[in-house]
C-alpha positions in Angstrom: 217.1 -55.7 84.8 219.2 -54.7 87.6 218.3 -50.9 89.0 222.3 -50.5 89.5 224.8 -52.7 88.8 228.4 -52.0 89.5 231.2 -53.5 87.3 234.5 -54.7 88.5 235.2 -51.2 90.1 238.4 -50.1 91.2 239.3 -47.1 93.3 243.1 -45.4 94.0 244.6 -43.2 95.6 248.0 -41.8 94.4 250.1 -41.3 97.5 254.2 -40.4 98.1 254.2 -43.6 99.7 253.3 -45.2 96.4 249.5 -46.2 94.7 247.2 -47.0 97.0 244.0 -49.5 95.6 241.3 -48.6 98.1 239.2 -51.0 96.1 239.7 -54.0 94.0 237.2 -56.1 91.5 234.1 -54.9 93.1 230.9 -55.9 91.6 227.4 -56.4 92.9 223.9 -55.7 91.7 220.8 -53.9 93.0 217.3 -54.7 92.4 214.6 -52.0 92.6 213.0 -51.7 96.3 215.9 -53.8 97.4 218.1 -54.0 100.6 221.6 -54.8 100.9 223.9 -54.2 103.3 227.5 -54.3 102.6 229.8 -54.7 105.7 233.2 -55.1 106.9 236.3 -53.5 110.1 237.0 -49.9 109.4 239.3 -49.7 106.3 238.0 -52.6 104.5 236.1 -50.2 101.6 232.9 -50.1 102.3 232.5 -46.3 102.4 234.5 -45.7 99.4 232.0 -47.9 97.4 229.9 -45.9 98.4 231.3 -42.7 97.4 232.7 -44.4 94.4 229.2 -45.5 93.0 227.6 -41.4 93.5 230.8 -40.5 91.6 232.3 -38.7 95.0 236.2 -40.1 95.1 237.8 -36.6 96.6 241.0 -35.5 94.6 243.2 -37.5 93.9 241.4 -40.4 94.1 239.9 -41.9 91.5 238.1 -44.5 89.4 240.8 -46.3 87.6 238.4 -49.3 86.4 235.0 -50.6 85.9 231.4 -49.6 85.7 228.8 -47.9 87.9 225.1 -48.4 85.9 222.2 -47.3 86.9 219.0 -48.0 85.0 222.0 -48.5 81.9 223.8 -45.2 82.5 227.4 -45.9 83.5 227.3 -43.1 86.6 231.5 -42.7 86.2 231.3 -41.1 82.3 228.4 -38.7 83.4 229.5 -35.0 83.4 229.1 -32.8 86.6 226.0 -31.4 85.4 224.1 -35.0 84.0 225.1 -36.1 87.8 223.4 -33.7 89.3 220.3 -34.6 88.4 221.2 -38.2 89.8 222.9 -37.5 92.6 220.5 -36.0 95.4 217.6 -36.8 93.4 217.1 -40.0 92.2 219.9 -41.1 94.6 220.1 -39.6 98.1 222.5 -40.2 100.6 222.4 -40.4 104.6 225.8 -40.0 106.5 227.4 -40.9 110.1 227.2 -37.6 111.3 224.0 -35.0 111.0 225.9 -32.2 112.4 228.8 -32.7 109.7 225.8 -33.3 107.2 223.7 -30.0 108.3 224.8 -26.6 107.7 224.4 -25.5 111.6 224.0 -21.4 110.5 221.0 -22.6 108.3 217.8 -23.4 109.5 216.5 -26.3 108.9 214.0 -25.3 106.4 216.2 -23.0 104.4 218.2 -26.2 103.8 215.5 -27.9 102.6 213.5 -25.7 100.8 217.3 -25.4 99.1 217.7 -28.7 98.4 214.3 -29.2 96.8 214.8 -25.9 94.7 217.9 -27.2 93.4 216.4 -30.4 91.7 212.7 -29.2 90.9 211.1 -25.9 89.2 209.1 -25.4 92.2 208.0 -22.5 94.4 208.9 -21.2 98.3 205.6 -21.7 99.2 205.1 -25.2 97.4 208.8 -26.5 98.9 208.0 -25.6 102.2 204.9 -27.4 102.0 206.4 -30.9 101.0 209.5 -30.4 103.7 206.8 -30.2 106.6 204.9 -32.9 104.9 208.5 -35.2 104.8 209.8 -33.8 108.7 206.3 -35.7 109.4 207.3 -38.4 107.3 210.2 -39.5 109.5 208.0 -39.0 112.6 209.2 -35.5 114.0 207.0 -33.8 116.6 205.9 -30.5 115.4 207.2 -30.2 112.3 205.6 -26.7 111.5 207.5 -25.9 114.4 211.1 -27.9 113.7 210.9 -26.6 110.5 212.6 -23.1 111.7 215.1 -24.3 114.2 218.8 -24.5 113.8 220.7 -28.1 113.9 221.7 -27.3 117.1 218.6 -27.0 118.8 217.6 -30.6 117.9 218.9 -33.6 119.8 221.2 -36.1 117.8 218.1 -38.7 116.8 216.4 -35.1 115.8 218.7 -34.3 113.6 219.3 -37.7 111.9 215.7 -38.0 110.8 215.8 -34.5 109.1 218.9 -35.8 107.5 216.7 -38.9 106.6 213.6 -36.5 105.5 216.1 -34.3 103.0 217.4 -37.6 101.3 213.9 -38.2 100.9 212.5 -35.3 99.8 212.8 -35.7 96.0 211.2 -39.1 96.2 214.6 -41.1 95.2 215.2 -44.8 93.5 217.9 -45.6 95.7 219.3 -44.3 99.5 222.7 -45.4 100.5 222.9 -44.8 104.1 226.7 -45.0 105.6 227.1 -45.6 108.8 223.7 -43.5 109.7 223.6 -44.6 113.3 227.6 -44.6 114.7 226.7 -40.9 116.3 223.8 -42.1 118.2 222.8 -44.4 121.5 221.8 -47.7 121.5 218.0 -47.1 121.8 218.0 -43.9 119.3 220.2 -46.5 116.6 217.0 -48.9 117.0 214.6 -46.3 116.6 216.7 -45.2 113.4 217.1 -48.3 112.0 213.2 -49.3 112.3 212.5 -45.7 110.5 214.6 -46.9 107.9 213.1 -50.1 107.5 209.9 -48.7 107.3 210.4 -45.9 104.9 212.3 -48.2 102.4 209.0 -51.0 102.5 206.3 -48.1 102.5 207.9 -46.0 99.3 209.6 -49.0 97.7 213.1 -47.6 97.8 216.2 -49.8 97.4 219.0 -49.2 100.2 222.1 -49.7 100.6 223.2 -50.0 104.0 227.3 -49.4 104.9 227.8 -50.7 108.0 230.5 -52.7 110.8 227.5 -54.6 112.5 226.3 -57.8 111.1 222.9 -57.7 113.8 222.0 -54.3 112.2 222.4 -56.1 108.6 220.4 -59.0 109.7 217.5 -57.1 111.4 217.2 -54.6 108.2 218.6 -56.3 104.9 217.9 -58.9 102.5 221.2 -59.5 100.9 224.6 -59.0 102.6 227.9 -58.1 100.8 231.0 -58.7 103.6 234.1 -56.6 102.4 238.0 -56.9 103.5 241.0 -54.6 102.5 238.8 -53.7 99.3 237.9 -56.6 98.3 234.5 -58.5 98.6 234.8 -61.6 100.4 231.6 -63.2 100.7 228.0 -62.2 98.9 224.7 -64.0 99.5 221.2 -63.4 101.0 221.6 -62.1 104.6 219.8 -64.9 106.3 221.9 -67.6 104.3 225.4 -65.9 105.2 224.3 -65.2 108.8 223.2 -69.2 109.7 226.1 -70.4 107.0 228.3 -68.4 106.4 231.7 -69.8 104.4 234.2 -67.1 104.8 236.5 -67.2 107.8 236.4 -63.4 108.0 232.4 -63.4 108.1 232.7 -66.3 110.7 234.6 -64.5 112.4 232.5 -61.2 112.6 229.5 -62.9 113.4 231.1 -64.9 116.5 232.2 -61.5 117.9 228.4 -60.0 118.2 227.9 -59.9 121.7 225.1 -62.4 121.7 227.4 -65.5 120.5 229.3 -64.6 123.9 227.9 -65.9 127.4 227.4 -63.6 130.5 230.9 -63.0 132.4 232.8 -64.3 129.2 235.5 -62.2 127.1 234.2 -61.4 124.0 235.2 -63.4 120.9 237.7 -61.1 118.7 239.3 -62.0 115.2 243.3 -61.4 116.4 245.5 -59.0 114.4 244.2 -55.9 112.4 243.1 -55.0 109.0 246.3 -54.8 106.7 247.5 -51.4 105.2 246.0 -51.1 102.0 249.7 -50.0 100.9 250.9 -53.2 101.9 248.4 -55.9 101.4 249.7 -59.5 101.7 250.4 -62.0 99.0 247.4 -63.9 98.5 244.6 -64.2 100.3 244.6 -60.8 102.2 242.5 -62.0 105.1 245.3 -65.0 105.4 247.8 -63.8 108.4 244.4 -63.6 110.7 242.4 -66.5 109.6 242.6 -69.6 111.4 242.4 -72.3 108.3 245.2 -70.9 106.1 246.2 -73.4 103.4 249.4 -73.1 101.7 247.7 -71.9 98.6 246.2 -69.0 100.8 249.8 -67.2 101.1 250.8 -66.7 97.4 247.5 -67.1 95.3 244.2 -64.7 95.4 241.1 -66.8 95.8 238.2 -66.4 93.4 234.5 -67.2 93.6 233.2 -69.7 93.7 229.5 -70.5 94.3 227.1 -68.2 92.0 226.5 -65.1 91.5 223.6 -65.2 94.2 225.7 -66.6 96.9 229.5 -66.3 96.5 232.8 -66.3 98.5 236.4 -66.2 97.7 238.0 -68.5 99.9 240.6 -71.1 99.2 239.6 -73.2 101.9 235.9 -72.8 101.8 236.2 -73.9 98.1 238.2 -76.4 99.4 235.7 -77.6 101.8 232.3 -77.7 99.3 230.4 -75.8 97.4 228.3 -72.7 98.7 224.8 -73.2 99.1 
């Protein structure tokens, strides 16, 4: 049995402009200790999913279809009060930016002695204890010391590993990590990712990984979900979708890594933009940037085909064989 398994969910947002559908028939499954990664361009869903799944859709968004299950619960009927002992507990969350994710006029310790508190009948002494014990956990220096300092006394790797250490201080089932390296250089988003990595194979967590950059998802994830204007486009284990992947979109994301381009030559782009999710074209949404539109692509939606292991909806990758 799956450890979450979401449903045909769909998000909207109510606007003057009309009804916008942020997401549309998404449904994909996660098995426990598991990593999948689910990437895409900026707009294309990928963090409302995630927000959607902890039950998060700010006002006046909402779930308008579909299920969120984990371990048979359907997440989007629980009340505030059953979610709160889900969300922060057995499923923690890391976001882009520490500093919007730390309270910078607590100390670090008072956040998470806090955030232990609020999910476990446990003492100062005892939660202080633990949050020193997790600061080492995500290799910072000193914790004892860390452990009274403000956000702002911490560089920006500093302070992404205490947010790493909180999500993990109640010993969750699942972390979804969104974005958790966009704030950071290079070598600190390697450093990062590697922590990561490591956390999720030592303590058997499952993670969901929300991120633009397929070498990140191929370096840390086992299954790969690509999304476009709300929609998922292509599903399979990460290897298989990186060495064959059937999807022009996902072709075209993995051509623009840097490493498909030689020294001295322009980087390889996919030409227009992502389309307003107010105005989605007929059809195939990805169809006015992909370079083997059919006719069929202009007024019909694909659906899958392959399984439910490896799956893409393409009209002319269906037309051209079956996924493998």
């Amino acid at each position: 049995m799956a450890l979450l398994e979401v449903r045909n969910l769909e998000v909207k947002f109510p606007l003057r402009q009309g009804e916008l559908t942020a997401l549309r028939d998404v449904s994909f499954s996660l098995d426990p200790g598991e990593r999948l990664g689910i990437v895409g361009e900026s707009g294309a869903g990928k963090s409302v999913a995630a927000f959607a799944i902890l039950n998060l859709i700010g006002r006046p968004g909402y779930i308008a279809g579909g299920q969120v299950l984990f371990e048979g619960r359907d997440l989007s009927r629980l009340s505030a009060t059953e979610l709160r002992h889900i969300r922060g507990n057995r499923i923690s969350m890391i976001f882009q930016d520490p500093m919007m994710t730390l309270n910078p006029v607590l100390t670090i310790g008072t956040q998470m002695i806090e955030s232990l508190q609020a999910h476990r009948a446990i003492s100062y002494t005892e939660a202080r204890t633990l949050a020193i014990e997790k600061l080492r956990t995500v290799s910072i220096p000193s914790p004892d010391a860390r452990i009274d300092q403000y956000p702002h006394e911490l560089s920006g790797g500093m302070r992404q590993r205490v947010v790493i250490a909180i999500a993990l201080l109640t010993d969750p089932t699942i972390i979804i990590a969104d974005e958790p390296t966009t704030a950071l250089d290079v070598t600190i988003q390697a450093e990062i990712m590697e922590l990561l990595l490591a956390l999720c194979e030592n303590f058997s967590v499952a993670l969901i990984l929300i991120t633009h950059d397929l070498g990140v998802v191929a370096q840390v994830t086992q299954r790969a979900i690509v999304m476009y204007a709300g929609r998922i486009v292509e599903e399979g284990a990460t290897r298989s979708i990186i060495d064959s992947a059937r999807h022009p979109y996902t072709q075209g994301l993995i051509n623009a890594l840097p490493e498909r381009t030689r020294p001295g030559e322009r980087l390889n782009q996919i030409p227009g933009l992502m389309p307003s999710l107010l105005d989605i074209p007929a059809g195939c949404a990805f169809h006015p940037r992909c370079p083997h539109t059919l006719t069929v692509c202009r007024f019909e939606v694909p659906d899958y085909s392959g399984s439910a292991q490896r799956r893409v909806a393409c009209h002319w990758a269906g037309a051209h064989g079956e996924v493998l």
